[in-house]
N, C-alpha and C positions, 0 to 999 in steps of 0.2 A: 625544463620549466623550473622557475625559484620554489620551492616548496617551505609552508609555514604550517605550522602548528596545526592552523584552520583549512590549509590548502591539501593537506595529503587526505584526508580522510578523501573529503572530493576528488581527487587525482585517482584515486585508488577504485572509487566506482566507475568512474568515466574511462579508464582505460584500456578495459576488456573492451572485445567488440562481439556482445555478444547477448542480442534483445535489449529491451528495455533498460536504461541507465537507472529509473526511476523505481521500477521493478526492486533491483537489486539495492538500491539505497533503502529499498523501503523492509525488504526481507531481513539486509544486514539488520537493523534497527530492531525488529519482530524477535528475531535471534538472539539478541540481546536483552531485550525487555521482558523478553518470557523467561530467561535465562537470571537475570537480577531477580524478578519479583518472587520466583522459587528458592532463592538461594538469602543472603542474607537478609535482604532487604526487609522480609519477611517480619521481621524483628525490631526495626526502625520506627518508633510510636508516628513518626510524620507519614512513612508510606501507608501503614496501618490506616489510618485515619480516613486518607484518600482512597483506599481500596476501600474499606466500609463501603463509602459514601457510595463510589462509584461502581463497584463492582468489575466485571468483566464480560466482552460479548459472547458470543457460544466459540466463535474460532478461537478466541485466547481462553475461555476456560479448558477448551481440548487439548489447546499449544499447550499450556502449564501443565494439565493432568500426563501427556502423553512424554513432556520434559523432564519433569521433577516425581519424588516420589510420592507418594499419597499425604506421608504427616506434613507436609508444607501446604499443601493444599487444604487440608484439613484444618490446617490452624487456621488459614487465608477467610476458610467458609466459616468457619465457628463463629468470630465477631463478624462477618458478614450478614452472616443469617440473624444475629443479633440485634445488628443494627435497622433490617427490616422490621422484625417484631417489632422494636419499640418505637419505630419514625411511623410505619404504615401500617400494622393491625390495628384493627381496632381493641381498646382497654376491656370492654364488655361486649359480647355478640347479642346483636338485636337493632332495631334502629334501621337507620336510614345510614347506607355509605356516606361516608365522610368522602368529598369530593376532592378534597385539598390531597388526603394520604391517596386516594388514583393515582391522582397526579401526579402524584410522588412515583410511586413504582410503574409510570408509564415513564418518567423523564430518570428513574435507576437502569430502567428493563434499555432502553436507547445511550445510555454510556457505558462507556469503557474508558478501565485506568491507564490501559496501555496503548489502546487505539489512540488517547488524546497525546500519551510523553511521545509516541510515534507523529502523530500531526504538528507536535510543537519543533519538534527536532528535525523532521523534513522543514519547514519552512526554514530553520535556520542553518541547515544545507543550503536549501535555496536561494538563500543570502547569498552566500559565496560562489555559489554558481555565477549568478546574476552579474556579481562585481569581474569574478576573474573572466566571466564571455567577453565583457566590454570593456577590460583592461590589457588580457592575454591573448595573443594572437594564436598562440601553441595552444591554449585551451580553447579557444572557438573553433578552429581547426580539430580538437579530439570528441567536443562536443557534435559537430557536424556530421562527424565519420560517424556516428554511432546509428546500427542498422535502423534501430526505430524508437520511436516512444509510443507505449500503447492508448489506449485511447482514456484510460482512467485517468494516466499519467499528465496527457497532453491539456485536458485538463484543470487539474491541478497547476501543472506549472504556468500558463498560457496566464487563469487567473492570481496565482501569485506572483507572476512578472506583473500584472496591469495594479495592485497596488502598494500603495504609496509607500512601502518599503521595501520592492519589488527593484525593477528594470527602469532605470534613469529616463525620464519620458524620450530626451535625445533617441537612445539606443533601442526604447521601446518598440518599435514598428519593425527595425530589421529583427528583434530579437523572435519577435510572433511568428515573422513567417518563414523565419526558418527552423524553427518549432513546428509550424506546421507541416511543413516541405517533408520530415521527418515525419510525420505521421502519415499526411497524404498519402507518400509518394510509393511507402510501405503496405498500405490500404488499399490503395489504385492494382498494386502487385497481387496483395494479396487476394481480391475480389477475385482478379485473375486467373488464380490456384484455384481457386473455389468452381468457379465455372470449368477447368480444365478439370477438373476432379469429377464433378456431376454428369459430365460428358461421354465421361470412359466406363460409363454403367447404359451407354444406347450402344448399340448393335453393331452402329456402324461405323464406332472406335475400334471396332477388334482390330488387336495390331498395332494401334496406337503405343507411342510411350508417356508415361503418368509424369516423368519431367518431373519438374517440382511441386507438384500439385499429390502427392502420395501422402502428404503430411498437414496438408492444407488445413482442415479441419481443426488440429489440435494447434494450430498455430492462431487460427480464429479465434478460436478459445484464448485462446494463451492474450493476444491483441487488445477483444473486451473487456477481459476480465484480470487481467493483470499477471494471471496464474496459470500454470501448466493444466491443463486438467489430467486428471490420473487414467491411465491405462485402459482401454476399451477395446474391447472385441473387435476383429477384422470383420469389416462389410461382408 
């Protein structure tokens, strides 16, 4: 396949085969962004400003505490917390809440700085998805093969194909449902596991083998929610 400037990044998620494409587009990006906003960026009066405003959700304030070291963070919170005091406390205590400052730190507490440059930056992935499925035949073919897209993902992309700068209306219809086929067909499987899993705890499995249904559970998880879930105890 021709590779371009725009094209490898894409080529380079979609070539493994292995879970979610979406998944992994979306982690590289997390990796990155938590990896910048700890490091110089820090120091850039424009990101400054934007992180004030917006802050960060509790999984990125943890990514950055758990990535970088405490004074990056510490500088990050200092005009942060600043910018609360003086947008949303109130000037003198007494009175009647001021409705507008709620407001305020109901619509700070619901953004993140990073969750948005991650949403801005999948879509325009998604861009170049969109063009190379219905241009490249080697890429609808590596898009295809891929085991699944989970259901956050499916999603996402399903409604970022259907607008208007999305998936060509032409190409729209084949592009959905084999978007879907990919989730289905994964899900139809995976129920599968799931039942074959809950079976081997009646009586009258003994003997039975667990097949692929051993792992079923964290793979469910994994499906829903985008993410691995971490390590649990054996049944």
């Amino acid at each position: 396949m021709k590779e371009t400037i725009c094209t490898i990044p894409v080529n380079d998620i979609f070539s493994p085969k292995d879970g979610c494409p979406i998944c992994r587009m979306e982690a590289m990006l997390e990796e990155q962004y938590v990896a910048f906003i700890t490091g110089d960026a820090m120091m850039e009066p424009n990101i400054r400003i934007e992180t004030n405003k917006k802050g960060f959700c509790h999984r990125h304030f943890f990514k950055m505490f758990e990535n970088g070291q405490k004074l990056p963070n510490a500088l990050i919170l200092e005009s942060h917390l600043q910018e609360i005091i003086d947008n949303f406390m109130p000037k003198k205590l007494g009175g009647k809440p001021d409705k507008k400052a709620l407001a305020g730190i109901r619509e700070e507490l619901d953004s993140c700085y990073v969750c948005d440059r991650i949403e801005s930056d999948m879509r325009h992935f998604m861009r170049t998805v969109f063009v190379e499925w219905h241009r490249n035949e080697e890429f609808r073919k590596m898009y295809n093969s891929q085991p699944f897209i989970c259901l956050k993902h499916y999603l996402f992309v399903t409604e970022a194909a259907m607008r208007k700068d999305g998936v060509p209306s032409k190409y729209l219809s084949d592009f959905c449902a084999e978007t879907a086929a990919l989730t289905k067909n994964y899900l139809v499987s995976l129920k599968g596991d799931i039942t074959h899993f809950c079976s081997m705890f009646d009586y009258r499995s003994q003997g039975k083998e667990w097949g692929s249904s051993k792992d079923a559970v964290e793979r469910s998880i994994e499906f829903l929610t985008g993410e691995k879930p971490r390590q649990v105890k054996n049944c």
